[in-house]
N, C-alpha and C positions, 0 to 999 in steps of 0.2 A: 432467517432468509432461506427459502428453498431451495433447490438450486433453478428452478425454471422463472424463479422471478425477477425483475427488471431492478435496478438497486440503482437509486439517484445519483450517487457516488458514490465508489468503492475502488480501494485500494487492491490489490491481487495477489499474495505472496506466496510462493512453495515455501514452506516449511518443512526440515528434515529435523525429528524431533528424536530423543532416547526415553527408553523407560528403564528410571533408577529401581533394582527389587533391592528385595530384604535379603541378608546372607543366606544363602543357599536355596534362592527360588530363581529360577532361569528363564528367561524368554526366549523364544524364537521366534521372528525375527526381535531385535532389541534395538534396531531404530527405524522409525514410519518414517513417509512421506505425507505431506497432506495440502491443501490448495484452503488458505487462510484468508478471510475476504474480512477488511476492516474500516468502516463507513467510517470517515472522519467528522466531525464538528461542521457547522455551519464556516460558510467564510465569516471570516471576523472574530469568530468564538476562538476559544482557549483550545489548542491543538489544532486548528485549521489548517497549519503550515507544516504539519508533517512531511509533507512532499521535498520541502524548502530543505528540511532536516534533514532528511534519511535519503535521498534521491541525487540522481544526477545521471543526465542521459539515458534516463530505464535502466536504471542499475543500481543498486545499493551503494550509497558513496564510504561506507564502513561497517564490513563484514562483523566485527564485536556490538555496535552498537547498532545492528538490524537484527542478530541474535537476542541480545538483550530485550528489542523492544519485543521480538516475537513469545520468547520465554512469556513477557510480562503478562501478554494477551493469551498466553497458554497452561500457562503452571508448571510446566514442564522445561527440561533442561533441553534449549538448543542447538543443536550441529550445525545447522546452515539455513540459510535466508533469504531468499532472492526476489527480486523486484518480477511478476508475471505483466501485470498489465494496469490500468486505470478505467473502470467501467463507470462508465455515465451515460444518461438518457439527454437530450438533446437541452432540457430548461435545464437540466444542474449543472451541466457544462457552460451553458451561458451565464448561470448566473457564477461559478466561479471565475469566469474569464473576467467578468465585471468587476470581480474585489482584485482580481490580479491585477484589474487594468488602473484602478484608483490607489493604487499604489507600487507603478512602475521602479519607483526610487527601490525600494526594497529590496528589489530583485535583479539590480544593478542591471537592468535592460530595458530597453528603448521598444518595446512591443509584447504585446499577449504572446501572440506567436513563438516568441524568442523564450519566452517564460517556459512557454509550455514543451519546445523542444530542449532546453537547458535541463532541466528534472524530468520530463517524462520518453523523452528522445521520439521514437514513433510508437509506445508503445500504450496507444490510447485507443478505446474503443468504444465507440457509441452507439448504444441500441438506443433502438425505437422504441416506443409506449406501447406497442403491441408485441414484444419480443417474447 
């Protein structure tokens, strides 16, 4: 994905990652920063609920295991992790609002709405098909 293209659904995370060298080869600097964008599964598919998992109010609900999942998606060894934002075009927000809404019990809340501030807090953004 480019960066000027529109992405159905995507995740947003900074990433502060290290580069391990071999004895006696040295980097400067020797940890990046980098803007980590990762399309989850269909609703319904296997990993869909990443949100459910790693989330809570736009925030990472656990600093080791938003390292780890970032590490996993990167190959590299993680420093830190943060939750940036949730980018959707207006059909893919609708249709996950649909699998969140058929299955409220899940998500121990009585509305989409509630869902979507509980894991994503305001930290959601929708473009347009023409963005």
């Amino acid at each position: 994905m480019s960066g000027g293209e529109t992405a159905a659904l995507t995740y947003v995370f900074r990433v502060r990652f290290r580069l391990d060298s071999a004895a006696g080869v040295e980097t400067d600097p020797r940890e990046f920063e980098t803007t980590v964008r990762v399309r989850p599964p269909p609703p319904g598919e296997e990993g869909w609920l990443l949100f459910r998992d790693a989330l809570w109010r736009g925030e990472v609900n656990d600093e080791r295991h938003a390292r780890d999942l970032a590490a996993s998606w990167l190959d590299v060894p993680v420093v830190s992790c943060s939750f940036a934002e949730l980018r959707a075009d207006e059909a893919s927000l609708d249709a996950f609002r649909e699998a969140v809404a058929a299955d409220l019990d899940a998500f121990n809340a009585d509305s989409v709405r509630e869902v979507l501030h509980k894991y994503f807090g305001s930290a959601i953004r929708v473009e347009s098909s023409g963005s």
